[in-house]
C-alpha positions as CSV (number, residue, x, y, z in Angstrom):
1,X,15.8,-3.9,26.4
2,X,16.8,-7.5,27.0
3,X,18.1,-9.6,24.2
4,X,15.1,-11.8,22.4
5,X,15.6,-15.9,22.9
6,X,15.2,-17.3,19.5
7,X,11.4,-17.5,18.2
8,X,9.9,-21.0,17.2
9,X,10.3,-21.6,14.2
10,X,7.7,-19.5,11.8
11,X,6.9,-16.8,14.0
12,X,6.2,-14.3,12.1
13,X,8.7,-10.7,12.6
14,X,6.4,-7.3,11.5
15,X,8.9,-4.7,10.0
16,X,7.1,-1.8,11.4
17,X,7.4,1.8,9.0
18,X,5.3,5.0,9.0
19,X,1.2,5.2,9.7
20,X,-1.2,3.8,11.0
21,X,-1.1,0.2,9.2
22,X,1.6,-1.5,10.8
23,X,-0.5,-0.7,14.1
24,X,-3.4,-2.5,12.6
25,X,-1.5,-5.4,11.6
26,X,-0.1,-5.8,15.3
27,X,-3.8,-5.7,16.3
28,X,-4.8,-8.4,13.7
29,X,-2.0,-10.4,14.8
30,X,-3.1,-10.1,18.5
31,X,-6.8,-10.6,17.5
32,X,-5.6,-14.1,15.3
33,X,-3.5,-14.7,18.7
34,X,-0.5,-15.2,16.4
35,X,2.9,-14.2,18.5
36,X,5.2,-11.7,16.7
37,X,8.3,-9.8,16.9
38,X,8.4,-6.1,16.2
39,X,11.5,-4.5,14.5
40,X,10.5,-0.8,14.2
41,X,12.8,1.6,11.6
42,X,14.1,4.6,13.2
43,X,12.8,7.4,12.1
44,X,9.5,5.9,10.5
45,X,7.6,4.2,13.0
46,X,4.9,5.9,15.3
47,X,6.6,6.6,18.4
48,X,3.5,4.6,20.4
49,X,4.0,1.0,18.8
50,X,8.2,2.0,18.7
51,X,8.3,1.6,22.8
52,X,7.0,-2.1,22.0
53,X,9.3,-2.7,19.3
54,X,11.5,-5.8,20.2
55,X,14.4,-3.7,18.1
56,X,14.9,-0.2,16.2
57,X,17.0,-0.2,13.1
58,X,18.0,2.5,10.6
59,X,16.0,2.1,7.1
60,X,18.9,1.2,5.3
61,X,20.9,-1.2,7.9
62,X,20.1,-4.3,6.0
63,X,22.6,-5.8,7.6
64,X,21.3,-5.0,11.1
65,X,18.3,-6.3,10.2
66,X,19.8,-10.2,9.0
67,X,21.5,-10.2,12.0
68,X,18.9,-9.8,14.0
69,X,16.4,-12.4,12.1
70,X,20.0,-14.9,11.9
71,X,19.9,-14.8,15.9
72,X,16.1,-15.6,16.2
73,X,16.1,-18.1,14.3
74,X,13.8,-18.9,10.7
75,X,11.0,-16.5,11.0
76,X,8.2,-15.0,8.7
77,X,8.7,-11.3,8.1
78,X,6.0,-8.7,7.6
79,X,7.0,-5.5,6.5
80,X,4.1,-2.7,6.9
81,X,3.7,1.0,6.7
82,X,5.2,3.5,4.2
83,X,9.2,4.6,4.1
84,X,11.0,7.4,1.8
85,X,12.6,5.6,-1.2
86,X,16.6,5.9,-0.3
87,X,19.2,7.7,-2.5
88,X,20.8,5.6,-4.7
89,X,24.0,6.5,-2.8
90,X,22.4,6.0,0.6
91,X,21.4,2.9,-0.7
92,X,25.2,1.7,-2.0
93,X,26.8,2.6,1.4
94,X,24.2,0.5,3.5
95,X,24.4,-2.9,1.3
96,X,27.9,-2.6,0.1
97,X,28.5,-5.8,2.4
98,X,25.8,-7.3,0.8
99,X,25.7,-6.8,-3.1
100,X,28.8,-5.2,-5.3
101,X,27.6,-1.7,-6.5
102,X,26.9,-2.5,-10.4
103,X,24.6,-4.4,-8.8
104,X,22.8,-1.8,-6.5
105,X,23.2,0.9,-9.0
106,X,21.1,-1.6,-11.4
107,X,18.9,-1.8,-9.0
108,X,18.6,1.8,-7.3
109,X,17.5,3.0,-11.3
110,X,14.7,0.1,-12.2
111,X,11.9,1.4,-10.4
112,X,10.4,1.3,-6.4
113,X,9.4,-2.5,-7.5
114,X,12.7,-4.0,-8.4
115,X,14.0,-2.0,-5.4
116,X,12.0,-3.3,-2.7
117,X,11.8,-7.0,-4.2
118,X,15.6,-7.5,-4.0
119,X,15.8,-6.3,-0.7
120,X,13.0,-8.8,-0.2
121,X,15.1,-11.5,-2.4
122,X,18.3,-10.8,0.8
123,X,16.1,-11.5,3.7
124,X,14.9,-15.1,1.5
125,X,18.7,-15.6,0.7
126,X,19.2,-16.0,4.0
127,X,16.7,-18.4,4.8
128,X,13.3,-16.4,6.1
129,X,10.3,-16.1,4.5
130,X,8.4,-13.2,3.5
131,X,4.7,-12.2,3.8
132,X,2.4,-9.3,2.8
133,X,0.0,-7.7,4.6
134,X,-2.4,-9.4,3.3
135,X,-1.5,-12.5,3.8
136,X,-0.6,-11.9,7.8
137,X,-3.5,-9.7,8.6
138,X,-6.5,-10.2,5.7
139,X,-9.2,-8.9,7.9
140,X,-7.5,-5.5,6.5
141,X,-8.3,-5.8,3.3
142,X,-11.4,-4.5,1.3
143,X,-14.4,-7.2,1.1
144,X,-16.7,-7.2,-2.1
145,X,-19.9,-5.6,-2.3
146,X,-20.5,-2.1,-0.7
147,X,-18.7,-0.7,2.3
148,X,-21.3,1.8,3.1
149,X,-24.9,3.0,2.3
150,X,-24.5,4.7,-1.2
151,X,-24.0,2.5,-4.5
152,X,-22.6,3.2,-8.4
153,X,-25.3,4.3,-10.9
154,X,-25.4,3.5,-14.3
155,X,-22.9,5.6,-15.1
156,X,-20.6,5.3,-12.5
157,X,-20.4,1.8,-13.7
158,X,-19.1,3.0,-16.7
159,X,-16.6,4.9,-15.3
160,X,-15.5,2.2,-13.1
161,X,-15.1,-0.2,-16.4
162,X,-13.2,2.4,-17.9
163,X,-10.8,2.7,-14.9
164,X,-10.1,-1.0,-14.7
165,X,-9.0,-1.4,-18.1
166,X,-7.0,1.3,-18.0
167,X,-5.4,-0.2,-14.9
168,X,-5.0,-3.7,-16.4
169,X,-3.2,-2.0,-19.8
170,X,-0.6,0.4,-17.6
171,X,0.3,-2.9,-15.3
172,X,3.2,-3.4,-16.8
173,X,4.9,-0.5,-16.2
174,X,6.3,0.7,-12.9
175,X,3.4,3.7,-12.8
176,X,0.9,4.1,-9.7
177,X,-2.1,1.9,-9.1
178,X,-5.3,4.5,-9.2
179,X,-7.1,6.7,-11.5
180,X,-9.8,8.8,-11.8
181,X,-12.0,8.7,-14.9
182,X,-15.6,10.0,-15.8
183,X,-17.2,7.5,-18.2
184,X,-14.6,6.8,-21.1
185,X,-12.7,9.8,-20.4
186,X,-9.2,9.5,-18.4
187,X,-8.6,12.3,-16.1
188,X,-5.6,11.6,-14.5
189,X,-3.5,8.6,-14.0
190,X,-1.3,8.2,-10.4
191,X,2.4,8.5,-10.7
192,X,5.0,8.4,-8.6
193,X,3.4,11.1,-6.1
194,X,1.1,8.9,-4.8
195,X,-2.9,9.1,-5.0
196,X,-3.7,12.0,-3.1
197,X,-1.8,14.3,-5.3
198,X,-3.3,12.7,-8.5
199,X,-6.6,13.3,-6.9
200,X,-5.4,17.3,-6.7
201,X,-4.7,17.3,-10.3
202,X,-7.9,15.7,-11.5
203,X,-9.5,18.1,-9.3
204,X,-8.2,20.6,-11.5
205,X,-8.1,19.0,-14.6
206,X,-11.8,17.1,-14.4
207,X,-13.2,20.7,-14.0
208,X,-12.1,22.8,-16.9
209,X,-14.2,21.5,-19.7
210,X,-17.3,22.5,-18.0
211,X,-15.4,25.9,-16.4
212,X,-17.7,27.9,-13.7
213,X,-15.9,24.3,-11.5
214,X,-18.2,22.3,-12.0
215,X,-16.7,18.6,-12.2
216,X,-16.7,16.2,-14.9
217,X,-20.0,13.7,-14.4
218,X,-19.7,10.3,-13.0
219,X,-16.2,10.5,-11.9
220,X,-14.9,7.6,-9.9
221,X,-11.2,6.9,-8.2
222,X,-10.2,3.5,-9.2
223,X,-7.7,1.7,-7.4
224,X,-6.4,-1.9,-8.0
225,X,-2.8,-3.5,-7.6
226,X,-1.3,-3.8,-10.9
227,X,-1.2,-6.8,-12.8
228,X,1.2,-9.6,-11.5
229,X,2.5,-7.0,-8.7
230,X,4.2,-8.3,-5.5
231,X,1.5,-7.7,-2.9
232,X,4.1,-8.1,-0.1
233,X,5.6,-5.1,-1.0
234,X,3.2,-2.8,-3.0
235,X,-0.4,-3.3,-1.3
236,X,-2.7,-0.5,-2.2
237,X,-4.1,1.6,0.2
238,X,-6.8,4.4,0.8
239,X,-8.2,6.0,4.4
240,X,-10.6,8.3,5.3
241,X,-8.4,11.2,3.7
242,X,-8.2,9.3,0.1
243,X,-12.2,9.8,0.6
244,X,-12.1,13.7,1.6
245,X,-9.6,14.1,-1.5
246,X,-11.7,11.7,-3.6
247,X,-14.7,14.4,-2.9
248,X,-12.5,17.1,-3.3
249,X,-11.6,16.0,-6.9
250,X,-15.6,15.5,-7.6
251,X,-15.5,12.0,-7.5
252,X,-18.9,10.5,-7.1
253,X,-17.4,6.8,-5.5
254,X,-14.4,4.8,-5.1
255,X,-14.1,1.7,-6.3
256,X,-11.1,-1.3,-5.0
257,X,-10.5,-4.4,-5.7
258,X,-11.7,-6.7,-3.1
259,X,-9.2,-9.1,-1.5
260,X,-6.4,-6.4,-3.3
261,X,-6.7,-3.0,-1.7
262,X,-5.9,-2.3,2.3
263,X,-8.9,-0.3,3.8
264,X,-6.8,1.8,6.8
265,X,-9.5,2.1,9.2
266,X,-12.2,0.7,7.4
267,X,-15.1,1.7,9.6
268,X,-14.2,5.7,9.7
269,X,-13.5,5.5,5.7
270,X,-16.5,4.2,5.2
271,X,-18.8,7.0,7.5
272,X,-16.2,9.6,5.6
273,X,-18.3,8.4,2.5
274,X,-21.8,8.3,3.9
275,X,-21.1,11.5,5.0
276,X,-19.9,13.2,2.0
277,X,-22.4,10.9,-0.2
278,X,-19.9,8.9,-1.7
279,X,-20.0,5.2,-2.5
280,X,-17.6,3.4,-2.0
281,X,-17.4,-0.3,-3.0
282,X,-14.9,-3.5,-3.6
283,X,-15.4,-5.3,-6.9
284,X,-13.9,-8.9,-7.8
285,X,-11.1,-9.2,-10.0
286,X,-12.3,-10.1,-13.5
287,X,-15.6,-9.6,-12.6
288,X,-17.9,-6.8,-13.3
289,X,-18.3,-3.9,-11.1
């Protein structure tokens, strides 16, 4: 492929990883008519939208990656989709240029947040800015109200209550951003293995108590970002399979924050749940459900 000229000044650069969501941005982007460069990571990113990538870089070639923004010029980067959190080694070989290793090692142990933010802080060092997804593409991200024909009950209002607070309280630790709860009772809180394998244990857990596996009444996945968490690097996300696990677990609904919570394919998610009779619904932050 040719080498880039330099990009006005502001164009924004998408950092393309794994899914389906860095595939939606690029459509948003076209959609907005807002011009863009694609870097895709090797390795990660679908091989469809990797044949338009302007460049492909290895995950952990920070330096690759400066270089290339230094020769376009100031740009706005968007990085989208998932990746697999480096080794701590991997990740003191590829930005041993860049930061001394007490530094890296500090930062390899304190969590996926203080990871991803200073890699974030060397691409600002340098002069770019950086955007979230939802700031580049917002058309992505879950409106309030309803997103299909069911609604919450009474008690599934409860549960969602429950679920925010519990939420809001655990923000300021480095722990997932979903759980499932059936009125004041906690089933299971997301860790590190993401939501769809919470959803498996509250499937198991949310059924003992009434044995013969039936589920726990009223439960509801509840999914918000975390309290003062850097969007641009952490968005929540759900998709047509968070809703087949949701049901799976017994869930009756799923509730998001609005304007907080990507919706990957929001038309499909939302028939998944008027299919399998699930509501599912965005509620305003520090409002009620």
């Amino acid at each position: 492929m040719a080498e880039a000229a330099p990009l006005p000044e502001g164009t924004l650069v998408l950092i393309a990883g794994a899914g389906r969501l860095p595939e939606l941005v690029a459509e948003s982007l076209n959609r907005t008519h807002r011009p863009f460069r694609l870097i895709a990571l090797r390795g990660f990113t679908d091989r469809s939208l990797r044949a338009r990538a302007d460049a492909t870089v290895d995950l952990l070639d920070l330096a690759a990656i400066l270089k290339l923004l230094r020769r376009w010029g100031p740009a706005v980067m968007v990085p989208a989709g998932g990746v697999s959190r480096p080794s701590p080694a991997a990740l003191l070989n590829a930005g041993a240029a860049l930061r001394n290793r007490e530094t890296l090692r500090a930062i390899a142990g304190g969590g996926d947040d203080r990871l991803l933010r200073a890699a974030l802080a060397l691409v600002e060092e340098e002069g770019h800015r950086v955007l979230g997804v939802h700031e580049a593409a917002p058309d992505l991200l879950c409106p309030e109200g309803r997103l299909g024909r069911h609604g919450p009950d009474t008690d599934a209002d409860a549960s969602i209550r429950t679920g925010r607070g519990v939420l809001d309280a655990l923000s300021p630790y480095d722990l997932g951003q979903a759980v499932a709860v059936s009125g004041e009772r906690v089933i299971a809180v997301e860790g590190p293995e993401g939501t769809d394998r919470m959803l498996a244990r509250a499937r198991a857990l949310g059924r003992k108590p009434f044995g013969r596996g039936r589920a726990l009444p009223a439960t509801v996945l509840v999914k918000a970002p975390k309290l003062g968490q850097d969007l641009r690097i952490d968005l929540p996300a759900i998709g047509p399979r968070t809703v087949r696990n949701a049901a799976a677990a017994g869930c009756v609904g799923l509730a998001l924050e609005a304007g907080g919570t990507l919706v990957i394919d929001r038309v499909a998610t939302a028939a998944e749940a008027d299919r399998l009779g699930l509501f599912l619904v965005g509620y305003r932050p520090g409002a009620g459900p």
